[in-house]
N, C-alpha and C positions, 0 to 999 in steps of 0.2 A: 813853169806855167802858173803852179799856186802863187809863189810869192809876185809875180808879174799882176794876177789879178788882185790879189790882196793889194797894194800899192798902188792899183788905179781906182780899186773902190773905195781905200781909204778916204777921199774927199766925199765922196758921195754919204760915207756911213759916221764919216768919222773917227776918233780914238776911241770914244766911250763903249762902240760894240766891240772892238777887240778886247777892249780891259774888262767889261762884260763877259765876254765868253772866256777871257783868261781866270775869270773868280769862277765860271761854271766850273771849269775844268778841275781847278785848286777842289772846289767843292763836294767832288765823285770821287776825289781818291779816296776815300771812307764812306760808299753808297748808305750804308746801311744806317751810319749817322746823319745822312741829309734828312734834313728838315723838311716835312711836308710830304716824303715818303712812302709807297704804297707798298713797294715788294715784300716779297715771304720776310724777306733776312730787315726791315726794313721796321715793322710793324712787330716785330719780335725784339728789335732792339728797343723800340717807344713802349714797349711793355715792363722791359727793365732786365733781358738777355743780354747775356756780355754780346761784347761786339764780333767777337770769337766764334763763339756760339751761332750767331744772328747771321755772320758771311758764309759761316761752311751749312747754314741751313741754306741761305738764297743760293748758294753756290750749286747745293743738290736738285733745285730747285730748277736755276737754270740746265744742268745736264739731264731733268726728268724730263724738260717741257723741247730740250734739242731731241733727245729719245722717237719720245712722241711726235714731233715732225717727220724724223727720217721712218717710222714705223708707219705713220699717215700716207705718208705720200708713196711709200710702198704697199699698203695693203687696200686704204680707202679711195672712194672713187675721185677724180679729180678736182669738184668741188668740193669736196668733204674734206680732203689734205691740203684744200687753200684755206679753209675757214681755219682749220687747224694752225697753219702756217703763221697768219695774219695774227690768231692770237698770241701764236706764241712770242712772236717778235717783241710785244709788251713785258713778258713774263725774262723773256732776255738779258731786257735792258736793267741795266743797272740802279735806273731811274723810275718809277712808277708816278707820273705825278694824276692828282683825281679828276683831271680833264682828259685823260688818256682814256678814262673808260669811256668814250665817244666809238672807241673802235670798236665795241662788243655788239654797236648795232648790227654789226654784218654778221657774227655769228649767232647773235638775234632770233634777225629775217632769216639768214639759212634755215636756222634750226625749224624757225617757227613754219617756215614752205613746207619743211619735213615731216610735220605733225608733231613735232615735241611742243605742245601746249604751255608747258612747264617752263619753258624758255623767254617766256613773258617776266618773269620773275629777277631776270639780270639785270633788266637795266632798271626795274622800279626799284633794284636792290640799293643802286646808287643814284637816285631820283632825289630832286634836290630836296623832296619834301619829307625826304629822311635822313639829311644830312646832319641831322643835329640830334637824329637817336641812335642809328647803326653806327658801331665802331668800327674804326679805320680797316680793319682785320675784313672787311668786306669784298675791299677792292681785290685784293691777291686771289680771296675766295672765288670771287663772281669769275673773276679772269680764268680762275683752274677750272668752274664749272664749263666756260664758255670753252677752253680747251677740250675738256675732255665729252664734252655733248655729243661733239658728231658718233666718237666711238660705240658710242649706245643704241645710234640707229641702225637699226640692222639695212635699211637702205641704203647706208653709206659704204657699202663693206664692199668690194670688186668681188667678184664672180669669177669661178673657175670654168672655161670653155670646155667645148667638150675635146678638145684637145689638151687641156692641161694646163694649158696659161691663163695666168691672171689677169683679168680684163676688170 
């Protein structure tokens, strides 16, 4: 069924986007050396980290932020382990590029519904009108803030019934 659609949309798209996404693909086998890069392991290598070094940090990076979803979504209330969720998938990816921080609006507005006032502070962090004084090192940051925000609210946390489950 892929390769049936692939071959009908080839006229539609043409060669250039298959041979496009063939150089993306070439280009992630080494995340942490791509160009233009925001991840932990990513922004450690553009520092001057071996590459070594730079993937078993994103690498820890990603199993802290998979951690933290499956502990979300078991202990926080269910939009509190989506906001969680939705970050983490950025934190994930192998790729960070600095249009991605567009997604941190949702844990934003979550936060900011919630009374964390201080959640104003993510997106002016990567605000275009500091794009030319904060360093790259921002993006990964603002991203782990945005992850780990909800856990702070104490009104994100489920509640024990008076039966004993977690609601």
């Amino acid at each position: 069924v892929v390769a049936i659609a692939c071959l009908v949309t080839l006229p539609l798209v043409g060669v250039t986007a298959w041979t496009d996404y063939v150089g993306l693909l070439r280009a992630v086998s080494e995340p942490v050396a791509t160009p233009h890069n925001f991840t932990v392991g990513a922004v450690l290598y553009q520092a001057g980290v071996s590459a070594e070094v730079a993937t078993a940090v994103q690498w820890a990076s990603v199993g802290l932020a998979l951690v933290l979803v499956i502990f979300g979504a078991r202990r926080l209330t269910l939009a509190a382990g989506f906001v969680v969720a939705v970050t983490a998938t950025q934190l994930v990816s192998p790729l960070l590029w600095d249009h991605y921080a567009i997604v941190l609006l949702l844990p934003t507005a979550w936060l900011l519904a919630n009374g964390a006032r201080w959640a104003v502070a993510i997106p002016l962090a990567t605000s275009v009108l500091l794009l030319w004084i904060v360093p790259p090192a921002i993006y990964p940051i603002v991203f782990w803030v945005a992850l780990l925000g909800p856990f702070s609210l104490p009104g994100a946390w489920r509640r024990r019934g008076t039966d004993g489950a977690i609601r």
